[in-house]
C-alpha positions as CSV (number, residue, x, y, z in Angstrom):
1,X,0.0,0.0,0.0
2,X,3.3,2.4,0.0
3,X,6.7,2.6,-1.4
4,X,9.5,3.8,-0.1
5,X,11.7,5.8,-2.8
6,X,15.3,5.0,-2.3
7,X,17.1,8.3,-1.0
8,X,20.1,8.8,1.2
9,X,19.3,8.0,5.0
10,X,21.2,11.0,6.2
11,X,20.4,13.9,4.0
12,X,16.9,13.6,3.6
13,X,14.0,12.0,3.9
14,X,12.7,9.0,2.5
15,X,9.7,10.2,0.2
16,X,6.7,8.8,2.4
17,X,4.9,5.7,0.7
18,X,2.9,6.0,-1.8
19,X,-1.1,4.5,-1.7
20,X,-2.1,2.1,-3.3
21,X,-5.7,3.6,-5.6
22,X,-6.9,-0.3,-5.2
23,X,-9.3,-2.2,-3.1
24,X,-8.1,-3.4,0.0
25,X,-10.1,-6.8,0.5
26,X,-9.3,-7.8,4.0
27,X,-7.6,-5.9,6.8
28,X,-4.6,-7.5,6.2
29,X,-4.6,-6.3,2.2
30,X,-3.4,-2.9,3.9
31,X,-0.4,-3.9,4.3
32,X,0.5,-4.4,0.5
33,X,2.9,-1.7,-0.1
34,X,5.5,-3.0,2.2
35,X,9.1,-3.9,0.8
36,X,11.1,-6.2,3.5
37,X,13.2,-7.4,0.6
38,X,14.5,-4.1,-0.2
39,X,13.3,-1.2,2.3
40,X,13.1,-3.2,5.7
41,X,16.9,-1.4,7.0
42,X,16.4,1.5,4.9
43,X,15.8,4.9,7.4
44,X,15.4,8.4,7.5
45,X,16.4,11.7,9.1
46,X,12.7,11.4,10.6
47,X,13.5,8.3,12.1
48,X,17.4,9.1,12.9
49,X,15.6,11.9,14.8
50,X,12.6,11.0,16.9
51,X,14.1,7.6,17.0
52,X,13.0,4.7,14.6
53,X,10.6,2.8,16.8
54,X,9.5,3.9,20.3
55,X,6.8,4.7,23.3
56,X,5.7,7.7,21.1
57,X,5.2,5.3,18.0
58,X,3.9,2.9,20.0
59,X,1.5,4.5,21.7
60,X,0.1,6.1,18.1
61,X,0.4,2.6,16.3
62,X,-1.7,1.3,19.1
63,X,-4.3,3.7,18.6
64,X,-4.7,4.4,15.0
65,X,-4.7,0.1,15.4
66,X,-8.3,0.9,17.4
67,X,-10.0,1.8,13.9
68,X,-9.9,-1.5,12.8
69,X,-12.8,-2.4,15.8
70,X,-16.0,-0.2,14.0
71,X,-14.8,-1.5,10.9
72,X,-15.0,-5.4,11.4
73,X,-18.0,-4.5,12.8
74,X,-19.5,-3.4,9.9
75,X,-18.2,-6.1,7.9
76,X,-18.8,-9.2,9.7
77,X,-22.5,-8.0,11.3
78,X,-24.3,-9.4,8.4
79,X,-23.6,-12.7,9.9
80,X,-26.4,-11.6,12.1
81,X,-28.2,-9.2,11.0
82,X,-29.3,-10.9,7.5
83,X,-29.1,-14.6,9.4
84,X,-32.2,-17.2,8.2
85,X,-35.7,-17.8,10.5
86,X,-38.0,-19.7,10.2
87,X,-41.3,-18.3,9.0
88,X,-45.0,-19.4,7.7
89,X,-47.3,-17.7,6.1
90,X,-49.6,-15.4,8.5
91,X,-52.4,-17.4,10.1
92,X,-56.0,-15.7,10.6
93,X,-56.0,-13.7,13.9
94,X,-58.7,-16.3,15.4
95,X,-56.1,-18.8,14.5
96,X,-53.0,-17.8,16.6
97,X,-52.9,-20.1,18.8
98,X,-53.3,-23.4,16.3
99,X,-49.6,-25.2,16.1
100,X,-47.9,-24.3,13.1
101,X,-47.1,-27.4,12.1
102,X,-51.2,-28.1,12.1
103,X,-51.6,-24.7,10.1
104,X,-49.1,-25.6,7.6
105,X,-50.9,-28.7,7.3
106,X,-54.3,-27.4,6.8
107,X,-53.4,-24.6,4.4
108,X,-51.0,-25.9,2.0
109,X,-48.2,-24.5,2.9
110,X,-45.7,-26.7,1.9
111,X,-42.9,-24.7,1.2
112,X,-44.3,-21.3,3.4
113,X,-44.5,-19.5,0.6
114,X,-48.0,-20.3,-0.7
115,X,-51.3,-21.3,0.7
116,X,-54.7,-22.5,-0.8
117,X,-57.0,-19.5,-1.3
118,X,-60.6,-19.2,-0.7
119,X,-60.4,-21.3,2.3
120,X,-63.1,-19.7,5.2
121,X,-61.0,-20.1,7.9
122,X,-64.1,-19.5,10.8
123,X,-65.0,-23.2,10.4
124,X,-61.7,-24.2,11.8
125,X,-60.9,-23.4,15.8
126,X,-57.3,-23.2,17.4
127,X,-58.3,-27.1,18.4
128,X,-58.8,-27.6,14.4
129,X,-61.9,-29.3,15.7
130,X,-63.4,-29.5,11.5
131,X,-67.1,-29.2,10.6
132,X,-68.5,-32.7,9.4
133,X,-69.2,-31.1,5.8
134,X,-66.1,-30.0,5.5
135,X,-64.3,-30.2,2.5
136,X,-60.5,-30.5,1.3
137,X,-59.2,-27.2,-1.0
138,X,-58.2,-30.2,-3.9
139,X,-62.5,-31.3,-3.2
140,X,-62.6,-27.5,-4.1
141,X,-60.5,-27.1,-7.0
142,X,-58.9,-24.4,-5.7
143,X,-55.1,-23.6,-6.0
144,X,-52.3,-22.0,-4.1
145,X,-51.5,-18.5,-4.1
146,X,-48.5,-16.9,-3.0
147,X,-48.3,-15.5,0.9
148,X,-48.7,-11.6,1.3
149,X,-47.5,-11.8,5.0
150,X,-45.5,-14.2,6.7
151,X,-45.0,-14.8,10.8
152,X,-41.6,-15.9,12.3
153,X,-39.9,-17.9,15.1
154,X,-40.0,-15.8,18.1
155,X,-37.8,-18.3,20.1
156,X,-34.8,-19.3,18.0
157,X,-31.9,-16.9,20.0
158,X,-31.7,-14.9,16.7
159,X,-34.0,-12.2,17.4
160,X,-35.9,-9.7,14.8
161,X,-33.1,-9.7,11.9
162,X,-33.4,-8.2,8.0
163,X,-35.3,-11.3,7.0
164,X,-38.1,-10.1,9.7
165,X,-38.2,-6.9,9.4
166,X,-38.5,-6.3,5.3
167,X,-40.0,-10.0,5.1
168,X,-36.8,-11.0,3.0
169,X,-38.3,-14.7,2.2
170,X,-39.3,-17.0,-0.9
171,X,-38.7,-14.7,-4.0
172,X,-37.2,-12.0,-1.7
173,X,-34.8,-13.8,0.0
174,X,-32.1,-13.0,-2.7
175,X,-31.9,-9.5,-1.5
176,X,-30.1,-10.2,2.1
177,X,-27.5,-10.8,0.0
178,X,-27.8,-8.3,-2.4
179,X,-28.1,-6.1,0.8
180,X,-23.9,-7.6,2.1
181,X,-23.1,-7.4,-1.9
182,X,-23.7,-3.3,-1.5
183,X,-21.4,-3.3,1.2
184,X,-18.9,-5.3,-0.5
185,X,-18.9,-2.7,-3.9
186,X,-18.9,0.0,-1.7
187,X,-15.8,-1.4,-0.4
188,X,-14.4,-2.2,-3.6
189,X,-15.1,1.5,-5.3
190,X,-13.6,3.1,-2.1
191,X,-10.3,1.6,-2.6
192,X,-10.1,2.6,-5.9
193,X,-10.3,6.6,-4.6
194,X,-9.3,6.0,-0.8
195,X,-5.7,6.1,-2.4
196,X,-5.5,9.2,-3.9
197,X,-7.6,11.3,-1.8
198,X,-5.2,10.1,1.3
199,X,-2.3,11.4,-0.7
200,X,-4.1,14.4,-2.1
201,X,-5.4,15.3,1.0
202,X,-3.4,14.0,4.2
203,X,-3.6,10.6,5.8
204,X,-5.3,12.1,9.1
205,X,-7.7,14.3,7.4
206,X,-9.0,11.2,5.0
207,X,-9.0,8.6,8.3
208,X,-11.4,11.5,10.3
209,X,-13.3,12.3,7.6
210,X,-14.0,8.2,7.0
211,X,-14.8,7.9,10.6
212,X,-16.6,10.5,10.9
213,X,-18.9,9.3,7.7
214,X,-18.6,6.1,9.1
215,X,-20.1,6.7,12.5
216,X,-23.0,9.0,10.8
217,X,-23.7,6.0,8.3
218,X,-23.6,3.1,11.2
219,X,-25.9,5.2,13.4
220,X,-28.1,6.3,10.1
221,X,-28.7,2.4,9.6
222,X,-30.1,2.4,13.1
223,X,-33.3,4.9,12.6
224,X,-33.7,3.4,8.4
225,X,-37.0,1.9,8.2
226,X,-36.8,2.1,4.4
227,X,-35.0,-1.2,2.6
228,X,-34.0,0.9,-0.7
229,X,-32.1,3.6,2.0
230,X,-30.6,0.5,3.7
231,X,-28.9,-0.7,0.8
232,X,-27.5,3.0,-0.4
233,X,-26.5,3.7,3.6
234,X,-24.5,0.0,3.3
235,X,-23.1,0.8,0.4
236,X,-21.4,4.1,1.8
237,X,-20.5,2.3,4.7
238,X,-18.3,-0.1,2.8
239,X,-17.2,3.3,0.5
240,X,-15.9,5.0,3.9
241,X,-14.7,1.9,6.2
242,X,-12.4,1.1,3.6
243,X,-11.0,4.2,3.4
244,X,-10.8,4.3,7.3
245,X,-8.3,1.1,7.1
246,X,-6.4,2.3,4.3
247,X,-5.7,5.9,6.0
248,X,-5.2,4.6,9.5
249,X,-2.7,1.6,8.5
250,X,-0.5,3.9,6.2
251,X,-0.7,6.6,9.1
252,X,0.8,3.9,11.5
253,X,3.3,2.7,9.0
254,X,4.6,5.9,8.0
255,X,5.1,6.8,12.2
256,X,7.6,3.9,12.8
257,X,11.1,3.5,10.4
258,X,13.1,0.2,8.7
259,X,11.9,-3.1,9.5
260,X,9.4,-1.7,12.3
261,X,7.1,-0.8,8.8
262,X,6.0,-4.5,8.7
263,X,5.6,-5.5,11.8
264,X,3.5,-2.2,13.1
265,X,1.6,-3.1,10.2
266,X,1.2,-6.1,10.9
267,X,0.5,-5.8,14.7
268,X,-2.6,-3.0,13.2
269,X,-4.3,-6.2,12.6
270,X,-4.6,-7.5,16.2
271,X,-8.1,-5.9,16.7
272,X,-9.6,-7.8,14.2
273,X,-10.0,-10.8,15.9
274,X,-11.2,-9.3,19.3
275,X,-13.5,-7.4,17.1
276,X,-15.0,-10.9,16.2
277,X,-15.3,-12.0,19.4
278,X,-17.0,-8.8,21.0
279,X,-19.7,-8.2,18.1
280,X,-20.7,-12.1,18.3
281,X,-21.1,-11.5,22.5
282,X,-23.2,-8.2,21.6
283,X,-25.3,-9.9,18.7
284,X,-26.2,-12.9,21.3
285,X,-26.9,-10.0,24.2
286,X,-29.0,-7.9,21.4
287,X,-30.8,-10.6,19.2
288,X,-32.1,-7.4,17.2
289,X,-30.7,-5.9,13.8
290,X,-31.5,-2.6,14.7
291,X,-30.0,-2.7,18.6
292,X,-27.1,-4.1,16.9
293,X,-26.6,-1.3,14.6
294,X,-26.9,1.2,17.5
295,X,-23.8,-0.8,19.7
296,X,-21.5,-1.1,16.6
297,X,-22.1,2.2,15.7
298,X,-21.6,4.4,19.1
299,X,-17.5,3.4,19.2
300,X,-17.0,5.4,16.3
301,X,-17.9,8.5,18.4
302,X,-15.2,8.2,20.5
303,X,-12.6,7.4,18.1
304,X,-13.3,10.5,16.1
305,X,-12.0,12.7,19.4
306,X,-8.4,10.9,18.6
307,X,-8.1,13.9,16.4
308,X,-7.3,15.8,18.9
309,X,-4.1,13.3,19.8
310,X,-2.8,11.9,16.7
311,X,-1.0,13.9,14.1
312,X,-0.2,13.9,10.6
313,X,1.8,11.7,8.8
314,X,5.5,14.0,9.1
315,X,6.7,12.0,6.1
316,X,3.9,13.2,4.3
317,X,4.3,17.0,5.7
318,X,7.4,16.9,4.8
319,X,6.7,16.0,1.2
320,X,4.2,18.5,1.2
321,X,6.9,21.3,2.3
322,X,5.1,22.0,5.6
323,X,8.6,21.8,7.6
324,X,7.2,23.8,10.6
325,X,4.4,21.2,11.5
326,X,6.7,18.8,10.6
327,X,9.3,20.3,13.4
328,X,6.7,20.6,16.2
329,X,6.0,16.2,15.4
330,X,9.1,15.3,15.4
331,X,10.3,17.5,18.8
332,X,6.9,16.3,20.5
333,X,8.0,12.6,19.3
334,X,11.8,12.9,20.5
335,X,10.5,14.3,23.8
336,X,8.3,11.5,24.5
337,X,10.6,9.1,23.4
338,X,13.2,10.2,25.2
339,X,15.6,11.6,22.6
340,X,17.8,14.7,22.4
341,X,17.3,16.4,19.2
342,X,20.3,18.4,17.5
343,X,20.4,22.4,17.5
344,X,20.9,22.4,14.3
345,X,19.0,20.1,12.3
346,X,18.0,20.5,9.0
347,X,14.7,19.3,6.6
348,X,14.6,19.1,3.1
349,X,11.4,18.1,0.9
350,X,12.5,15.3,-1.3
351,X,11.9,15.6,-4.7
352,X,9.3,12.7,-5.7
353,X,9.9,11.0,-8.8
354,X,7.6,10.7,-11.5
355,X,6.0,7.7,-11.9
356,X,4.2,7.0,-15.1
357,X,4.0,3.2,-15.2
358,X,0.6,1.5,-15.8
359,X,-0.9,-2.0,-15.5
360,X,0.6,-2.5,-18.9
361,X,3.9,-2.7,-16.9
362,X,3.1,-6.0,-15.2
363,X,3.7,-8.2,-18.4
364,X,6.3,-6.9,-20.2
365,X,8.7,-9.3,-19.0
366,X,8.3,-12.9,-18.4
367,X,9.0,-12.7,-15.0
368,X,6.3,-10.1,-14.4
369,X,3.6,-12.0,-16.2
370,X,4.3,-15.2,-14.7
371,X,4.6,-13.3,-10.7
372,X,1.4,-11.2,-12.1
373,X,-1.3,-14.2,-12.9
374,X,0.1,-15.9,-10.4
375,X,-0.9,-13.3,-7.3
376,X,-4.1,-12.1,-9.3
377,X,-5.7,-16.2,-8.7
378,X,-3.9,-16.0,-4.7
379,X,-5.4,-12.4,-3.7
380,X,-8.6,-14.0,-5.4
381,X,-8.5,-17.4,-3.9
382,X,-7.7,-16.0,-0.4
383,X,-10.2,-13.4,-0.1
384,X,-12.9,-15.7,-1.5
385,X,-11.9,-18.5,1.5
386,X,-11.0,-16.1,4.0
387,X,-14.4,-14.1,4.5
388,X,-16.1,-17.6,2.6
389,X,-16.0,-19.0,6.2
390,X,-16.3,-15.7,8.0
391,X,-19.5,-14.7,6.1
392,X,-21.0,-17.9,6.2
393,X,-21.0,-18.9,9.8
394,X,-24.3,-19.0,10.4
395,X,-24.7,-21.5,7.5
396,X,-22.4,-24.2,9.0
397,X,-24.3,-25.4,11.5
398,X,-24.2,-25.3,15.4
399,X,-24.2,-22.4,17.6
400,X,-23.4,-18.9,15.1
401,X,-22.3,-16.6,18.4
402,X,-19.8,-19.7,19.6
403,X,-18.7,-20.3,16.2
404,X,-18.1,-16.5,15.2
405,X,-16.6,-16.1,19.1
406,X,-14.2,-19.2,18.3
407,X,-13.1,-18.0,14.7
408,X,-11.8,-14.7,16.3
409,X,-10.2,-16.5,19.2
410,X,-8.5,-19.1,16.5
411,X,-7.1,-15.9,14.7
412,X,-5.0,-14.0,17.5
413,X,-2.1,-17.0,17.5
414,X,-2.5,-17.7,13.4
415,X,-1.6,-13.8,13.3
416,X,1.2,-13.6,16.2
417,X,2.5,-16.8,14.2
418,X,2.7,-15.2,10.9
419,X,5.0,-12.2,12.7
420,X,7.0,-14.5,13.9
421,X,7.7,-16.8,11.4
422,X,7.8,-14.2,8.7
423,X,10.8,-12.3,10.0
424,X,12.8,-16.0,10.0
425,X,12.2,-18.1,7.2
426,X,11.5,-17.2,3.6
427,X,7.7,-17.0,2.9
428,X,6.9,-19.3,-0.3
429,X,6.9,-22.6,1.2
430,X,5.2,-21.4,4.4
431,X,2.1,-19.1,2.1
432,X,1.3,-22.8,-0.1
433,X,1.3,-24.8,3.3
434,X,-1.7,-22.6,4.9
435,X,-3.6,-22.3,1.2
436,X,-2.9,-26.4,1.3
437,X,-3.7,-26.4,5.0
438,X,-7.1,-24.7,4.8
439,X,-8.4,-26.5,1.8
440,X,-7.8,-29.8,3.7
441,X,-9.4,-28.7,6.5
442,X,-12.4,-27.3,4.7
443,X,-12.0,-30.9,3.0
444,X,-12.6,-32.8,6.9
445,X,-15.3,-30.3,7.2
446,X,-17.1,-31.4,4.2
447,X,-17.0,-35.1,4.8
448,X,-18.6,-34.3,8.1
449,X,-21.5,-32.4,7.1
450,X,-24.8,-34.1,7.4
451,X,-23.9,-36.1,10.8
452,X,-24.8,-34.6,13.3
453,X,-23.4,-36.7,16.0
454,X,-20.2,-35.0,14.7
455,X,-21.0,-31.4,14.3
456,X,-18.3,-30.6,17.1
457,X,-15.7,-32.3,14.6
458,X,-16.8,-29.9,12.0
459,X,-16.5,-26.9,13.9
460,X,-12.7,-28.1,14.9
461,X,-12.0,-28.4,11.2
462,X,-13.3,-25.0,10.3
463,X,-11.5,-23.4,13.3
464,X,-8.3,-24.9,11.7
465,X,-9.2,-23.9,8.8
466,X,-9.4,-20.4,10.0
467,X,-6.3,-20.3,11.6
468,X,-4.2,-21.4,8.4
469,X,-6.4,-19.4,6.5
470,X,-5.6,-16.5,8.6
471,X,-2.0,-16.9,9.1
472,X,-2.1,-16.3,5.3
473,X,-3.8,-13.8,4.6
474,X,-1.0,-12.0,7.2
475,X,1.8,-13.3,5.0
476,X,-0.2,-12.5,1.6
477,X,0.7,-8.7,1.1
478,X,3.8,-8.6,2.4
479,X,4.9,-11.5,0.1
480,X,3.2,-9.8,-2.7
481,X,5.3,-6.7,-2.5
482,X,8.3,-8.3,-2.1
483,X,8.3,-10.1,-5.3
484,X,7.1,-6.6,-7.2
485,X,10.0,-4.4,-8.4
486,X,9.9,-1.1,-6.7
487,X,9.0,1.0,-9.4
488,X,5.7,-0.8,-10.2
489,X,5.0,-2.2,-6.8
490,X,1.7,0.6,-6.7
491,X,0.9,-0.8,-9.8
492,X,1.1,-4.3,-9.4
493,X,-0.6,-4.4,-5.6
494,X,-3.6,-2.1,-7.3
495,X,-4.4,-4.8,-9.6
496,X,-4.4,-7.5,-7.1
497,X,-6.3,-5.8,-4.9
498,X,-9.1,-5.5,-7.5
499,X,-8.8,-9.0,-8.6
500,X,-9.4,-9.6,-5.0
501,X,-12.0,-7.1,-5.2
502,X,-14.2,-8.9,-7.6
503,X,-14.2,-12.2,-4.8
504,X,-15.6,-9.7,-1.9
505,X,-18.6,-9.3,-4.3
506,X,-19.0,-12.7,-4.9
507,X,-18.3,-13.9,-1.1
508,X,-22.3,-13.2,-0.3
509,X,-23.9,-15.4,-3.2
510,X,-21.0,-18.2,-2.3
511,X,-23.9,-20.6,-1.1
512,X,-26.2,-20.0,-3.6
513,X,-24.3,-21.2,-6.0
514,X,-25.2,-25.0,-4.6
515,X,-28.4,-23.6,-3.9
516,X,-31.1,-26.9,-4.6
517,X,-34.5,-26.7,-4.3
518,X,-36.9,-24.9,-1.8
519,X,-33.6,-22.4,-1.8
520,X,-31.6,-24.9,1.1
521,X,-28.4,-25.3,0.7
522,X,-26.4,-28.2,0.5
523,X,-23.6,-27.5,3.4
524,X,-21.1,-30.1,2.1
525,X,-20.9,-28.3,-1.5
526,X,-20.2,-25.0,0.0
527,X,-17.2,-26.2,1.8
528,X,-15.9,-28.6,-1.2
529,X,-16.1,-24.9,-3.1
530,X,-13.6,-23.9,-0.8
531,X,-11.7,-26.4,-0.8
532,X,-11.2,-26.6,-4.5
533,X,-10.4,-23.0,-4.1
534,X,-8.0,-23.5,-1.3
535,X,-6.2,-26.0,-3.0
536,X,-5.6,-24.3,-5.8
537,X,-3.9,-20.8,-4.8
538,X,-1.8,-23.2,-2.9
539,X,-0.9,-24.8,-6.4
540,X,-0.7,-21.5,-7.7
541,X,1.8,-20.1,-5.1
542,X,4.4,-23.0,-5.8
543,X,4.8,-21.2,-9.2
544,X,6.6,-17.9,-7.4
545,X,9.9,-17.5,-6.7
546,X,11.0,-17.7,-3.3
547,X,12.0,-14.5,-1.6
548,X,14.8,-14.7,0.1
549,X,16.7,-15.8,-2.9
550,X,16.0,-13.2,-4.7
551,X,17.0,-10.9,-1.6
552,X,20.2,-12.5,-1.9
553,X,20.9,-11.8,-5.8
554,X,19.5,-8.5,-5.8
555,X,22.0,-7.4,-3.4
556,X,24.8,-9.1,-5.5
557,X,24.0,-7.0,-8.5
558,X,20.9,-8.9,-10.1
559,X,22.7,-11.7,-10.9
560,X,19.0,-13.6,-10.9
561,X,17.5,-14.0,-14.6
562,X,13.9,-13.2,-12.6
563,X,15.3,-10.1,-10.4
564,X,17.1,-8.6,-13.6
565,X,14.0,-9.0,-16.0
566,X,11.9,-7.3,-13.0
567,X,14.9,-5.0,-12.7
568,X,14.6,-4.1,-16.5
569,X,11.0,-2.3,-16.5
């Protein structure tokens, strides 16, 4: 999501990283920019200054990391908010009291979407005690006709959700899914902007304006009593939030200096899985759409007073030529961190270069074509298995606030993991074994679908699924821009990002795509769709080259056929 230009560490700046005018797919896809291979030493008179990494930067990391919380949120409350009940179409109001299994019985209603009209319902009591001359609606010749209003399960620990409220059911029910899709191409447009306006404008005045639209948005969504408002308000949710996680993370990144860059961004992503865990405790507490909405929205208030506290990007200040702001960062940094500045201290603005590469760039070489294809099926492949599962947790059976709760908790080590291993051993062999890894566990869970006696062995598979899938989708980005030649590393991340973009979209209709009839779905095909899936962007990543060689012959001159021809655009 940024690039580093290469510029003397002790005569001026580094020119602050560059966005990335892409769609950032999962928390982690922030990340992207980052260049371990060839920018993980390299520092800066900002950093030689208020010191590289810190209590000052870790304080701001920490709470530029809290954004992350509304915006999982947002993203994973559908889980909830659109989740199925089951309904039957409305019985008379002297009827309310008949069992609906009698009442769906006695008018038809198969499938709960249609009923036998013309029926006088007054000859039938709540006892269904029949008249002698009673007759059946085939004696009749009448037919079925389609429900106007429908009545719901009151008792099923899932409360009043979209599907109750708009009465999203039989040739409706497409639209709860529609209604996540919104979201999802909101979040895909707004990474195509969120990049430029953050560099246009400033990385702290795009993150509070986000949040701020954010919070407005979330609580909006609260009072909406119209379906049509619902889906443009979800849409601008998902426009904003993204932008919020792109701002906030390149913010972070561009506090901290040398190989601090990946791992601050890579601790940002922390929240995420508490986030998980806290909006599955408050959907089981709420058990309503709407009181939902209001708790995931509030947080956003607060956050948006961290104006007052963080600052701007000084990199980017200092691109910008705004040296006095610039000075008052870095002295209030070097205070807090301890450090004595120099009297006499000088800053220069950088002088960006131009960049005019395009996506045309990214297969002009062999090398690039091959690395190209190769991460546009991964960034697919793992956003389409990664929210896959998330998304679809209600679907798999069992208990959806446990499951959710356990998927966050499964998370924390797969992430803490991914740090640690990614700063040891090189990445290829390590990215193909979770891809491999999560297929075969979505595999187990497949094979166990349908008995229930062994639902809790389904739910351990998914977990580990989870976890490999997570651990990742860590390692993903900064794999990505390692392989990517600096001078099209914007380029090349952009067009992953929207190839990951287009399986965001397609993560709510996932299920339907096995749908059979009556609009069930067949559990087992879902999770043998992610396995295929799984399986193959590990196949896919055994076609990249491995990082750390090419580390090693790009800092012996290129001697690498790959690094040279990558070398050559």
């Amino acid at each position: 999501m940024h690039d580093s230009a290469k510029q003397s560490p002790t005569t001026s700046p580094t020119i602050p990283p560059k966005q990335q005018a892409a769609t950032p797919q999962s928390p982690a896809a922030a990340v992207s920019g980052l260049d371990p291979a060839d920018d993980e030493d390299e520092t800066d008179v900002i950093g030689d200054l208020m010191g590289h990494y810190g209590k000052w930067q870790l304080l701001m990391t920490v709470l530029l990391s809290l954004f992350q919380v509304p915006n999982t949120f947002h993203i994973s409350s559908s889980i909830y908010q659109a989740a199925n009940k089951d309904f039957w179409c409305q019985r008379p109001a002297q009827l309310q009291h008949m069992p609906v299994a009698t009442w769906r019985n006695l008018s038809g209603s198969v499938d709960n979407c249609r009923r036998w009209e013309g029926i006088d319902w007054s000859q039938v009591s709540n006892e269904t005690t029949l008249p002698s001359d009673w007759k059946t609606p085939a004696e009749m010749d009448k037919k079925l006709v389609a429900c106007e209003k429908w009545e719901y399960e009151t008792n099923d620990n899932v409360g009043n959700t979209w599907t109750s409220q708009w009465d999203l059911v039989c040739e409706k029910e497409h639209l709860k899914n529609v209604a996540e899709m919104f979201f999802l191409l909101g979040v895909a447009t707004g990474g195509i902007i969120s990049g430029y306006l953050s560099d246009k404008f400033g990385r702290k005045t795009m993150l509070f304006i986000s949040a701020v639209l954010q919070t407005i948005f979330g609580l909006w969504l609260y009072i909406c009593s119209s379906f049509e408002l619902y889906l443009t308000l979800r849409a601008l949710l998902g426009l904003v939030s993204v932008s919020v996680t792109y701002s906030g993370l390149i913010l972070a990144i561009e506090y901290v200096d040398g190989k601090w860059r990946t791992i601050a961004g890579m601790y940002n992503l922390f929240p995420l899985p508490i986030s998980y865990m806290i909006i599955s405790g408050l959907a089981y507490l709420t058990q309503d759409y709407q009181r939902l909405q209001l708790c995931i929205g509030i947080p956003g208030i607060f956050l948006c007073f961290l104006w007052f506290v963080v600052p701007e990007s000084p990199r980017w200040l200092l691109v910008k030529g705004r040296i006095d702001e610039v000075r008052r960062i870095i002295e209030a940094a070097a205070k807090f961190n301890g450090r004595q500045l120099p009297a006499d201290y000088q800053l220069t603005p950088p002088t960006q270069e131009s960049s005019t590469q395009d996506v045309t760039y990214l297969f002009r070489s062999s090398y690039l074509r091959r690395i190209s294809i190769c991460f546009f099926c991964i960034w697919f492949t793992m956003n389409l298995v990664y929210y896959g599962i998330i998304l679809n947790m209600s679907s798999f059976g069992g208990n959806v606030y446990l499951n959710s709760a356990l998927a966050g908790l499964v998370e924390i080590p797969a992430i803490a993991v991914a740090m640690y291993i990614i700063t040891k051993v090189g990445k290829k062999w390590l990215f193909c074994a979770t891809l491999i890894c999560a297929g075969v566990a979505c595999c187990c869970a497949a094979i166990t679908e349908g008995h229930a006696d062994l639902l809790w062995l389904k739910i351990t598979f998914l977990m580990m699924g989870k976890f490999t899938i997570s651990a990742g989708n860590t390692i993903m980005p900064v794999y990505t821009a390692e392989l990517y030649p600096t001078p099209i590393r914007n380029v090349g991340v952009g067009a992953c990002n929207v190839a990951a973009g287009l399986a965001l979209i397609l993560t709510p209709y996932l299920s339907l795509l096995v749908s059979l009839p009556l609009n069930k779905i067949e559990g087992h095909l879902l999770m043998t769709l992610l396995t295929a899936w799984s399986i193959f962007g590990g196949f896919v990543v055994l076609f990249l080259p491995e990082t750390a060689v090419r580390q090693k012959t790009d800092n012996q001159g290129g001697s690498s056929a790959n690094a040279s021809a990558a070398k050559q655009v």
